[in-house]
N, C-alpha and C positions, 0 to 999 in steps of 0.2 A: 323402575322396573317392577311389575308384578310376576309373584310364581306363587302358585300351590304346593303347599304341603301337605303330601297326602298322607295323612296322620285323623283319625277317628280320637285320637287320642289329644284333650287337652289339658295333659300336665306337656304331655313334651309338646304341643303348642304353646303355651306359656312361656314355657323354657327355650325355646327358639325365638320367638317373638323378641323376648329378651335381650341374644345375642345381637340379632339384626341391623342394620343400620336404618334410618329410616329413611334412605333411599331406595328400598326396597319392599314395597308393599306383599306382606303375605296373607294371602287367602287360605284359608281350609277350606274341607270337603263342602261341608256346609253352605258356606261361600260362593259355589257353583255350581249347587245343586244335588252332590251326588251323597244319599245316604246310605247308599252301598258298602258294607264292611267287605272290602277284599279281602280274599283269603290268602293267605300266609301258605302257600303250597311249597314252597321252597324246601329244599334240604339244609340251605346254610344261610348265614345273612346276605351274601352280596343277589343271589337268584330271591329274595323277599324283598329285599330294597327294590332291585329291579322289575319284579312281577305288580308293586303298587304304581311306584313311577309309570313303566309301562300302560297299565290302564288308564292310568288319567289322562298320558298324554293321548291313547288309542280313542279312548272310547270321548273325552271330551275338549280335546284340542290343545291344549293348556302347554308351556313353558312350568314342568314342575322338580319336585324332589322328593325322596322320600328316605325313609332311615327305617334300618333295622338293628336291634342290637341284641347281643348276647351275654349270659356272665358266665365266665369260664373260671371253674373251680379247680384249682391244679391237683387238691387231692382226691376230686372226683371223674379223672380226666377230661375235664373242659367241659363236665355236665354243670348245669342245665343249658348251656350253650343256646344254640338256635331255639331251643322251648321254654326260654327262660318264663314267660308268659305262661303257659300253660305247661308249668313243669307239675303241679299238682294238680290237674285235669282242664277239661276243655272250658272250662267257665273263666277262664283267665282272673285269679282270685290270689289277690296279690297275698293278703295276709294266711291264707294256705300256700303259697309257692315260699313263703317264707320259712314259714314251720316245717315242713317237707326237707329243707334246706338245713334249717338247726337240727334237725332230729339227725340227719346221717352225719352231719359233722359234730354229733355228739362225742366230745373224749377225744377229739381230733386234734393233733398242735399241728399241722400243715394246714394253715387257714387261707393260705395266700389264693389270691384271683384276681381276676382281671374283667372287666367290662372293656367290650369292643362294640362299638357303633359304625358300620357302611352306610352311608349315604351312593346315591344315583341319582345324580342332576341329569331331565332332558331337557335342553336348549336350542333351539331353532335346529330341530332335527336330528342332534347327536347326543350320545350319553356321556358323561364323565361320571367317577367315583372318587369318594373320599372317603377316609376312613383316621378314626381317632379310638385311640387305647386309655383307662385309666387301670393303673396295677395298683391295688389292693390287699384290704384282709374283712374275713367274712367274720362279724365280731359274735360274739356269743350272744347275745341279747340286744335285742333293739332300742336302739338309742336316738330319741330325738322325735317329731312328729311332724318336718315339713316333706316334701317331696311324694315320691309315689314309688310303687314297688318293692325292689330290695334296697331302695335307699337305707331304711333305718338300722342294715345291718354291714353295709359296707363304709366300712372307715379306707379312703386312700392313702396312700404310700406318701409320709412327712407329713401326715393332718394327727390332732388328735381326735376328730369330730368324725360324726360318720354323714354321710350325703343328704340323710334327713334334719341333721342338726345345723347344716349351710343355708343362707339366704340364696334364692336365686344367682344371683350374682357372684357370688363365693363360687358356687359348684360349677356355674358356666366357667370360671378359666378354668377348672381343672379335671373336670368331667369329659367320657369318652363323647359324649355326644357335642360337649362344647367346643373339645379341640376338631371333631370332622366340621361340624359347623363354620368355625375359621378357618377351614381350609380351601372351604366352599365359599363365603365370602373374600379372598384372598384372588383365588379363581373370578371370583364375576368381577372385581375390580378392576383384574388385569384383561377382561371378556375382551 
């Protein structure tokens, strides 16, 4: 089976890729031509998941999927949520959305959050969703230097390492994007 993921983005290429089974061939944008960055118009993750999906399947035919994720800060009620990306401006500038992030939880002891990832599979004509949670803490200083984003400051919930300190393989079981992802493989086995 082939499908696109329509993802510009190749850390979380990578990190899919990884999950996969290799019964299932995945394409990026690149892959099919389109180097179009869709825009992210949405209010929430499941209308962004769905606004990429959508495209690829409108504008280029394709059996795909695509993911959006958010990190929801409980003592900042659920911010940077849906602009996790571009929580310190439009240039999507991960090591400024970071610092942004430690400066208000300066002095802070409610560090807890969570990362949510929706996925929107379209499949010969219909959409399904999936969606994976991992609960967290936002640590005081960055720790580790694999991964991408706010990895180096989210330690999850029974780790002592934070998401940048994990091999791929570690963070795919227990990461929000690795558990939608086995939900979605889960789903096409039983297709």
């Amino acid at each position: 089976m082939k499908l696109v993921f329509a993802t510009n983005n190749q850390n979380k290429l990578k990190e899919v890729q990884k999950l996969l089974p290799n019964t299932i061939k995945l394409l990026s944008l690149k892959d099919i031509g389109c180097h179009k960055e869709i825009e992210e118009t949405g209010t929430n993750l499941l209308e962004n998941a769905k606004i990429k999906a959508n495209y690829i399947t409108e504008n280029y035919g394709y059996d795909c999927f695509a993911d959006d994720t958010g990190l929801e800060v409980n003592f900042l009620d659920g911010r940077p949520g849906v602009y996790a990306a571009r929580y310190a401006g439009a240039e999507n500038n991960a090591e400024k959305n970071i610092q942004k992030l430690l400066v208000e939880l300066n002095g802070v002891e409610n560090r807890k959050a969570q990362f949510r990832t929706i996925i929107a599979l379209n499949l010969k004509g219909k959409q399904y969703l999936f969606e994976g949670f991992c609960k967290g803490e936002i640590l005081t200083k960055k720790q580790g230097k694999k991964g991408f984003g706010y990895d180096p400051i989210f330690k999850p919930n029974n780790y002592n390492s934070s998401f940048a300190e994990m091999t791929l393989v570690e963070k795919g079981k227990v990461s929000h994007r690795g558990k939608a992802v086995k939900k979605l493989i889960a789903f096409l086995f039983h297709y």
